[in-house]
C-alpha positions as a Python dict, from the first residue, in 0.01 Angstrom:
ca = {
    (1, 'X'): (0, 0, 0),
    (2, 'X'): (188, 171, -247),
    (3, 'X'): (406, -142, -276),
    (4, 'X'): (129, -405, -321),
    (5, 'X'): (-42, -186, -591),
    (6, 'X'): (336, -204, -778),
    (7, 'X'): (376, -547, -711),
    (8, 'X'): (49, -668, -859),
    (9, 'X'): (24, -405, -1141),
    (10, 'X'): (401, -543, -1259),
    (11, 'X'): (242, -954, -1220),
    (12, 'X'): (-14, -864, -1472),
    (13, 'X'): (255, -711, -1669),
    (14, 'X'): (81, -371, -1684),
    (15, 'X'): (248, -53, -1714),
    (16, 'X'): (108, 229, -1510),
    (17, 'X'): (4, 378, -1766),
    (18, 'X'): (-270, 42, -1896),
    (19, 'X'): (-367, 84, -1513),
    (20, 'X'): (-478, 466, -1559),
    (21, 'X'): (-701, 398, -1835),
    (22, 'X'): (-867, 94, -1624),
    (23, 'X'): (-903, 323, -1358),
    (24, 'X'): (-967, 657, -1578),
    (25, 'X'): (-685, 827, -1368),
    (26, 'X'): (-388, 1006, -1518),
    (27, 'X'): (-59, 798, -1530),
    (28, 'X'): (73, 1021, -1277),
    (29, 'X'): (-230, 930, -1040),
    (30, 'X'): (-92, 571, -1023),
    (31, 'X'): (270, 682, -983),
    (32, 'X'): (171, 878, -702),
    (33, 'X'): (-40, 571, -539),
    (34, 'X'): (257, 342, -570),
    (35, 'X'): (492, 613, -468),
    (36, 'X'): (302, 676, -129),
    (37, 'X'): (297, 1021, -202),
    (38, 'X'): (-143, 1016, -267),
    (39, 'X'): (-381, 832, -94),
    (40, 'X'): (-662, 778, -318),
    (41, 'X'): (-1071, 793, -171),
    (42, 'X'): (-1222, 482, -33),
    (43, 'X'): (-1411, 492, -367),
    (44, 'X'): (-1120, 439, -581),
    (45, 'X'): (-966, 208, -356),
    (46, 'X'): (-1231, -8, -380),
    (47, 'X'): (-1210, 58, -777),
    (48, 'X'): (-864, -62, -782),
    (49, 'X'): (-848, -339, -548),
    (50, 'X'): (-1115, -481, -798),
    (51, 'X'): (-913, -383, -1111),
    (52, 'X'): (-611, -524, -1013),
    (53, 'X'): (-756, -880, -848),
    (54, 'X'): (-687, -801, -449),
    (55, 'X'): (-947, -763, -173),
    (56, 'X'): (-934, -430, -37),
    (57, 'X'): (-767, -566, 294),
    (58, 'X'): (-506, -720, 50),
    (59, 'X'): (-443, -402, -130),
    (60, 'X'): (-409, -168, 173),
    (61, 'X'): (-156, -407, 368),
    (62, 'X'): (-262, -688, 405),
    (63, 'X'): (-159, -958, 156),
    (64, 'X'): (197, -1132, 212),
    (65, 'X'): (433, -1140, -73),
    (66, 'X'): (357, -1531, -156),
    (67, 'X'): (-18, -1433, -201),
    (68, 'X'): (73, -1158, -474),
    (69, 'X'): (329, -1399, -580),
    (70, 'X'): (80, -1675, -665),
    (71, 'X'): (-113, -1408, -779),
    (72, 'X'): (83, -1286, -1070),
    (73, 'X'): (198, -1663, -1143),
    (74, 'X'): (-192, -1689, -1207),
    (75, 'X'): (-254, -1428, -1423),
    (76, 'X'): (98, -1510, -1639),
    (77, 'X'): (-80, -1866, -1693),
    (78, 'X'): (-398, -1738, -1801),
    (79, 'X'): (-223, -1471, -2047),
    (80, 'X'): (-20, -1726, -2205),
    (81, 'X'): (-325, -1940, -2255),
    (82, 'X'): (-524, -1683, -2406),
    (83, 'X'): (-742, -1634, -2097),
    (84, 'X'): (-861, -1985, -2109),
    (85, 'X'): (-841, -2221, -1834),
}
């Protein structure tokens, strides 16, 4: 989990700290997440799967490397576009 939470915070180009204040967490909070080392409630799970674009399935495990992939390509097109489509 811990890997798909770095993987899509790094495709919106977010540090971990601009993750923290979405989730009003301390930037050691989401270095811990990605890290493995805390497992957040299903509350904030739920919280971040929505912050960060992924399903909650997605988030915990289940999402394959092209889906975060596309992902990330996705929100790099809309940033360069100004967030229009």
């Amino acid at each position: 989990m811990g890997r798909n939470i770095r993987t899509r915070r790094l495709a919106l180009g977010w540090t971990q700290e601009y993750l923290a204040e979405q989730l009003g967490v301390e930037m050691n909070t989401v270095s811990r997440m990605e890290c493995g080392v805390h497992m957040p409630s299903l509350e904030r799970l739920e919280a971040l799967a929505g912050v960060i674009g992924l399903s909650l399935a997605e988030l915990i495990g289940g999402a394959s490397p092209n889906r975060l992939d596309q992902a990330g390509r996705q929100a790099m097109f809309f940033r360069t576009r100004g967030g229009k489509a």
